[in-house]
Phi, psi and omega in degrees: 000140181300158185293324172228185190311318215235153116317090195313357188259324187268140157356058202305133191248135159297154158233188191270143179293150196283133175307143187290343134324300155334295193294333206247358182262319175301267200327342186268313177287348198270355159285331190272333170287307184314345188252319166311314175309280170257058141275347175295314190279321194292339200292314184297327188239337187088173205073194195265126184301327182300345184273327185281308167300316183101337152307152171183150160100185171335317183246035183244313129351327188256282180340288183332277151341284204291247205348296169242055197264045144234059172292191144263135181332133177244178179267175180298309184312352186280343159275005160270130198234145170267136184313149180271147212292165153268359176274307147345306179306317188294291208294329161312306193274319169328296189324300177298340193263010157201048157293136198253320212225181175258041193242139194294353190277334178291341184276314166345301204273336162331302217292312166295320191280341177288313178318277231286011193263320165297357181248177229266349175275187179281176204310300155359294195288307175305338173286316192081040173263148173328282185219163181322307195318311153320308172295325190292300193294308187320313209282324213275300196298306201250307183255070196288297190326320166276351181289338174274356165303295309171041200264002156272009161077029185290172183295157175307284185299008180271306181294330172322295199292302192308309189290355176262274190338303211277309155008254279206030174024076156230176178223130182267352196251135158272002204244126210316314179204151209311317205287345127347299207293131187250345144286009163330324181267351165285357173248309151303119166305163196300318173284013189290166174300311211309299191287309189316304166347297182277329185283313144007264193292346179268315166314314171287351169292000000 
């Protein structure tokens, strides 16, 4: 079997699900780069790791153990979490309300991808996974409805917002239709139709 579901070039398509060996091999590697990552941010900036995962407590302790267990020692505050902004509760609960699966790690990684969702590079980078393609399998893994949502490849935290919007029959975009648009690529990767599509119509404009 290929490292992902799909062809990163092409369209994303569901497939037949990664065997639970597989699956529990993924899920291990994408927790333990999420937690490397930020013990790296906590060594570089301070604060509390539990602020950086979006975890605490007992099951910031468990993680930690399976994943990272020759982490360095931390202090106790570090397993202590600060109330969460509310825009992190939206992305959380977006997350939750399409959990793919019945495995306990998935409302978990809601709750992380929801943090990690809040700093400021792409979502990928912030997971500290290898590449987009990788966040794509995560997304695919744990949450299929929005990864078949989401068949325009927009960015993860963008399509995030748009998908709180379209909720609440609201809009976030002013722009009639994306190849309008002069942000497009701030939603689309560069190679998407969409942004080829829009880069298109403005020259020729």
């Amino acid at each position: 079997m290929s490292e992902l579901p799909f062809e990163p070039a092409t369209s994303m398509q569901p497939i037949e699900p990664l065997l639970d060996e597989e699956g529990a091999a993924f899920d291990r590697m994408v927790l333990t780069s999420i937690l490397e990552k930020c013990l790296v941010e906590r060594d570089q900036f301070g604060g509390r790791l539990a602020d950086r995962v979006g975890i605490a407590g007992t099951r910031l302790a468990i993680l930690l153990m399976l994943n990272v267990p020759g982490h360095p020692l931390l202090a106790p505050e570090d397993y202590e979490a600060s109330p969460e902004p509310e825009e992190q509760g939206w992305v959380r609960d977006l997350l939750l309300r399409n959990v793919a699966t019945d495995l306990e790690i998935t409302p978990w990684l809601a709750e992380i991808i929801a943090r990690r969702a809040m700093q400021a590079n792409h979502l990928w980078e912030d997971l500290g996974l290898p590449n987009r393609d990788a966040l794509n399998k995560l997304m695919w893994r744990h949450f299929t409805a929005l990864f078949e949502a989401n068949q325009g490849r927009m960015r993860w935290k963008r399509f995030f917002y748009r998908a709180l919007c379209e909720e609440e029959g609201l809009s976030h975009c002013t722009s009639p239709t994306c190849a309008d648009c002069e942000d497009v690529e701030r939603c689309f990767e560069p190679d998407s139709v969409e942004a080829q599509i829009a880069r298109s119509k403005r020259t020729q404009g």
